[in-house]
C-alpha positions in Angstrom: 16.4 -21.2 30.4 15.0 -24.9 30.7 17.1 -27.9 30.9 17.2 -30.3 27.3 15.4 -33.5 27.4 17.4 -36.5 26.2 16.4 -37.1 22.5 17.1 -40.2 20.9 20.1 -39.5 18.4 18.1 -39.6 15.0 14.8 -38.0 16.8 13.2 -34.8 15.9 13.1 -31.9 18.7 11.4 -28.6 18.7 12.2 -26.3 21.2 10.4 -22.7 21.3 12.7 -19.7 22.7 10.2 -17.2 22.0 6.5 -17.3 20.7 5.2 -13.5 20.7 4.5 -10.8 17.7 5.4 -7.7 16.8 7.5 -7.0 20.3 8.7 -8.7 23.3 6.4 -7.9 26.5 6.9 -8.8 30.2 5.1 -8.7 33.2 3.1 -11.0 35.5 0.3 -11.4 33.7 2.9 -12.8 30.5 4.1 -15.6 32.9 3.0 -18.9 31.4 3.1 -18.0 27.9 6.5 -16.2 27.3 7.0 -12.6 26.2 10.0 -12.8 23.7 9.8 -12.4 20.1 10.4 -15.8 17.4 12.8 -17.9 17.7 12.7 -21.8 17.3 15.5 -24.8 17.5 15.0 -27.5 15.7 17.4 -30.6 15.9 17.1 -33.1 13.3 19.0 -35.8 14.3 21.4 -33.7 16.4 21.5 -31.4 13.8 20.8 -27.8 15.0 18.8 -25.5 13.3 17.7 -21.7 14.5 14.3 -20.3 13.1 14.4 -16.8 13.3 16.5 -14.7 15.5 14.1 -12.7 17.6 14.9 -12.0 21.3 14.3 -15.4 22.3 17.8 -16.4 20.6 19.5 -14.5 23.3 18.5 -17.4 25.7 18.9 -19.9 23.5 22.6 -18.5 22.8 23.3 -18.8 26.6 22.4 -22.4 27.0 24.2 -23.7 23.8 28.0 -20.9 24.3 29.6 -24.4 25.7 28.2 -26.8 22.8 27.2 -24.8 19.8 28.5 -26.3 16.3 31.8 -24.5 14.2 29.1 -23.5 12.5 25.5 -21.8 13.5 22.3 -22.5 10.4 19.8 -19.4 11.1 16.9 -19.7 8.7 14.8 -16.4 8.4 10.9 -16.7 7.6 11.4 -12.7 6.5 13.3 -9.5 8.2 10.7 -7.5 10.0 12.3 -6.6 13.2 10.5 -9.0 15.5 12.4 -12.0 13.7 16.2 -10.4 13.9 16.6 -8.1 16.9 17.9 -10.8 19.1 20.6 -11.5 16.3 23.2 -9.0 17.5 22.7 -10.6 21.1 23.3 -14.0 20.4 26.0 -15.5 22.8 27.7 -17.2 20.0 28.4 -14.3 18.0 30.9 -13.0 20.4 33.0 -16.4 19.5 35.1 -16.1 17.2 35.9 -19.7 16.2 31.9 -19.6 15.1 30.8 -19.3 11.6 26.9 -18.3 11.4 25.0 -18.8 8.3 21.7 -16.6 8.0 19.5 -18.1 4.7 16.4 -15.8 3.7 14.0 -17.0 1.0 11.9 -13.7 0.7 14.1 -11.6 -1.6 14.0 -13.3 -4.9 16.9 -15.1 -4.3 19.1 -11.6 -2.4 21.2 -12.9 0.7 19.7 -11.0 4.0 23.5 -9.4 4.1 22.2 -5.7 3.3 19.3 -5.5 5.2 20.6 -6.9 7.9 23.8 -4.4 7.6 21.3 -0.9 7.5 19.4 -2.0 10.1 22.4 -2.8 12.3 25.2 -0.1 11.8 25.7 3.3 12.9 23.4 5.3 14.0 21.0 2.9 14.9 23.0 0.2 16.2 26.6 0.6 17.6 28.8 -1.9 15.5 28.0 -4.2 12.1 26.9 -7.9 12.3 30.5 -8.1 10.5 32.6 -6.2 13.5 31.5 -8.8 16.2 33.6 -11.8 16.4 31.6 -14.3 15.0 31.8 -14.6 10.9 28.6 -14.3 9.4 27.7 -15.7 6.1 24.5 -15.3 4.0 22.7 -17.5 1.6 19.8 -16.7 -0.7 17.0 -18.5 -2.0 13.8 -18.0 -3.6 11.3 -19.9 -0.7 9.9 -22.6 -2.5 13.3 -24.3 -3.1 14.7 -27.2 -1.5 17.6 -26.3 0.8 20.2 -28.9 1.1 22.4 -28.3 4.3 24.9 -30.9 5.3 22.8 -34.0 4.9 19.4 -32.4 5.4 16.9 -31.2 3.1 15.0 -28.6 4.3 11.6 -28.0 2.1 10.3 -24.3 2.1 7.2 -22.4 0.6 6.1 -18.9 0.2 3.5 -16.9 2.2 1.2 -14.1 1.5 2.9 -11.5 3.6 4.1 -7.9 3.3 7.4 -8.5 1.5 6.8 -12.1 1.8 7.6 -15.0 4.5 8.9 -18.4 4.0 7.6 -21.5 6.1 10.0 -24.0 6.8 9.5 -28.2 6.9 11.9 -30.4 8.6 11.8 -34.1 8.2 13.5 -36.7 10.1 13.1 -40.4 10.9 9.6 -40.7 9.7 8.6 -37.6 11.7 7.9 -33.7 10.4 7.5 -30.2 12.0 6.3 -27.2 9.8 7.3 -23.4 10.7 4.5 -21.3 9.0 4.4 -17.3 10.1 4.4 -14.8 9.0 0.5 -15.5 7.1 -2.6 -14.0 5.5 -4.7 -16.5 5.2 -6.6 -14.5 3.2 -9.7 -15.3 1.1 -9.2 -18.4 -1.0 -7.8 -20.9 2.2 -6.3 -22.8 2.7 -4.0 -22.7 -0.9 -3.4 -26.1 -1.9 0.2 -25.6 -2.1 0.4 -24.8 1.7 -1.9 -28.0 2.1 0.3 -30.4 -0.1 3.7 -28.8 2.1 2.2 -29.6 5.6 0.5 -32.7 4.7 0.6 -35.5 7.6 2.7 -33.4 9.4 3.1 -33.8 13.0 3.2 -30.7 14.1 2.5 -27.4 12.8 4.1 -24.0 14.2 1.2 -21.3 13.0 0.6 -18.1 13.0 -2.0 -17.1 15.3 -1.6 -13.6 15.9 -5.5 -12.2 16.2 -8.4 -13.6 17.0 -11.2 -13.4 15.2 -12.6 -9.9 16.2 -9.3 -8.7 15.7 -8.5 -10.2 12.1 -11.5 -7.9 10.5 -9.9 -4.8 11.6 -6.3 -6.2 10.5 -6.8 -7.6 7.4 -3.9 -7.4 5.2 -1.3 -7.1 8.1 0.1 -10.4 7.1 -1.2 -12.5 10.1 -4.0 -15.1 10.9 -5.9 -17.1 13.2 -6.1 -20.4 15.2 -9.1 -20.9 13.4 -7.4 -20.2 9.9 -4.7 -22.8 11.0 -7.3 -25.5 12.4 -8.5 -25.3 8.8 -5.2 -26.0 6.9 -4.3 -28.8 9.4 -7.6 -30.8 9.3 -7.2 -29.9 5.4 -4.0 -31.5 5.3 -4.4 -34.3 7.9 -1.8 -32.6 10.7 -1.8 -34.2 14.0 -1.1 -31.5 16.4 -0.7 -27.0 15.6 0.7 -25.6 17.9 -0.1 -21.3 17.6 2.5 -19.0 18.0 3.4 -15.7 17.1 0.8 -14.5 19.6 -0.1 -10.9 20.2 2.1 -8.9 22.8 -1.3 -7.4 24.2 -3.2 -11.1 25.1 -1.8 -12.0 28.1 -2.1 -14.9 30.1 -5.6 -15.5 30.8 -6.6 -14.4 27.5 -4.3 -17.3 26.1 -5.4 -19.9 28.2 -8.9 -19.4 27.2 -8.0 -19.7 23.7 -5.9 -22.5 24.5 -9.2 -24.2 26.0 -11.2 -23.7 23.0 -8.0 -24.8 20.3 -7.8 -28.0 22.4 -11.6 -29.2 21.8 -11.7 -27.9 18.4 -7.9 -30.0 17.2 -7.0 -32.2 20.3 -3.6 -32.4 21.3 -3.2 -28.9 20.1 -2.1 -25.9 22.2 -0.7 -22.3 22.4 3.3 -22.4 22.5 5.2 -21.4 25.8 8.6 -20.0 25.7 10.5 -22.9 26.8 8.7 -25.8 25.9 10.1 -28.4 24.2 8.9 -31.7 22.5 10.4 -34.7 21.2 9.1 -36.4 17.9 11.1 -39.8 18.4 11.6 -41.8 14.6 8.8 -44.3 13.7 9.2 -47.0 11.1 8.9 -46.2 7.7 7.4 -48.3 4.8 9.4 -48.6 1.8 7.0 -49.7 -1.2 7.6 -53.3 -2.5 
């Protein structure tokens, strides 16, 4: 767990918690980079918002126990198992003055409530989401929508994924972050409706699960390439992408050297550690005359 820098009140933070695909890995050769699965805080303002709930919301649910919110916003990109099996582990579930709220955009407008029930229950998992202390509550919307939550407005938009993915845009104080994995990026990229929802955005979170070797012999597995996200962001006039979702087999060395090349191609760009954090403080903005 790494100590929280010291945000101003109405800045933008980005945390990651955990950065791999597919399964969480360990080892010494997954040192710098991480080796837990997705899971991302964002604070907007002080608000807290949890992308995904792979295994790196177990750490994340250690260092907040003494200051988490009455109530928890976990925002799914989908429910493959890489983006939920840390749910069951997060420390604030076990309190039972918490409320947690788990929206999902990828089910034509379902709650995540079902799923989430088969996959943990009896016999696969010892107890229901709904035995542990914590109440859980589930909201559904069709990704593309504009969620309103509290006094935030949260943008979304669909990706080309098997049983779709929603990426997630957070604005505050003049400053954005976008959330995009799961992604194909497919033939026809970047699509302009992706361009148009991470236009001028600060940062971009992006799917970089293969390289290029590897995406010819996994097309159609729903993920991309640093390359594929260097496209959409010079496309769309983002400052930084940061890749994530990385594959559990490229280890540290592998990602550095990848990390060398994304920097000279997009500078200021880099491959997300588990842990890092960044702080997007508010700018001025101009209000036409």
């Amino acid at each position: 767990m790494c100590a929280y820098p010291a945000p101003a009140d109405d800045a933008l933070l980005v945390k990651f918690w955990g950065v791999r695909g597919s399964i969480p890995v360990c080892g010494t050769d997954h040192t710098i980079f991480g080796g837990h699965t997705p899971c991302v805080e964002i604070r907007c303002g002080g608000k807290l918002f949890i992308i995904d709930a792979g295994t790196g919301i177990i750490n994340l649910g250690l260092a907040i126990k003494e200051t988490a919110p009455k109530q928890i916003e976990i925002l799914l990109s989908h429910l493959h198992l890489d983006h939920v099996m840390g749910l069951p582990f997060f420390k604030p579930a076990l309190q039972a003055d918490k409320t947690i709220r788990i929206s999902c955009g990828n089910l034509n407008g379902e709650t995540a409530e079902k799923p989430l029930e088969r996959l943990f229950s009896p016999p696969i998992f010892p107890v229901t989401l709904a035995q542990l202390p914590a109440k859980f509550t589930y909201n559904g919307f069709r990704a593309g929508e504009t969620l309103t939550i509290g006094d935030h407005s949260v943008r979304t938009c669909p990706l080309d994924h098997p049983s779709g993915a929603t990426a997630y845009r957070f604005d505050q104080g003049g400053r954005s972050v976008c959330y995009v994995s799961d992604v194909e990026h497919g033939e026809n990229w970047p699509p302009e409706n992706l361009i148009e929802f991470v236009r001028n955005a600060d940062l971009v979170i992006y799917d970089a699960m293969f390289c290029e070797n590897e995406y010819s012999h996994c097309r159609g597995w729903g993920h991309s390439t640093v390359t594929a996200g260097i496209e959409l962001c010079r496309r769309a006039g983002v400052k930084q992408l940061a890749a994530f979702h990385m594959h559990p087999m490229h280890n540290d060395a592998f990602l550095l050297d990848m990390e060398a090349d994304l920097a000279k191609a997009m500078p200021g760009s880099f491959i997300a550690r588990q842990g890092q954090s960044l702080v997007f403080e508010p700018v001025a903005v101009e209000v036409p005359a």
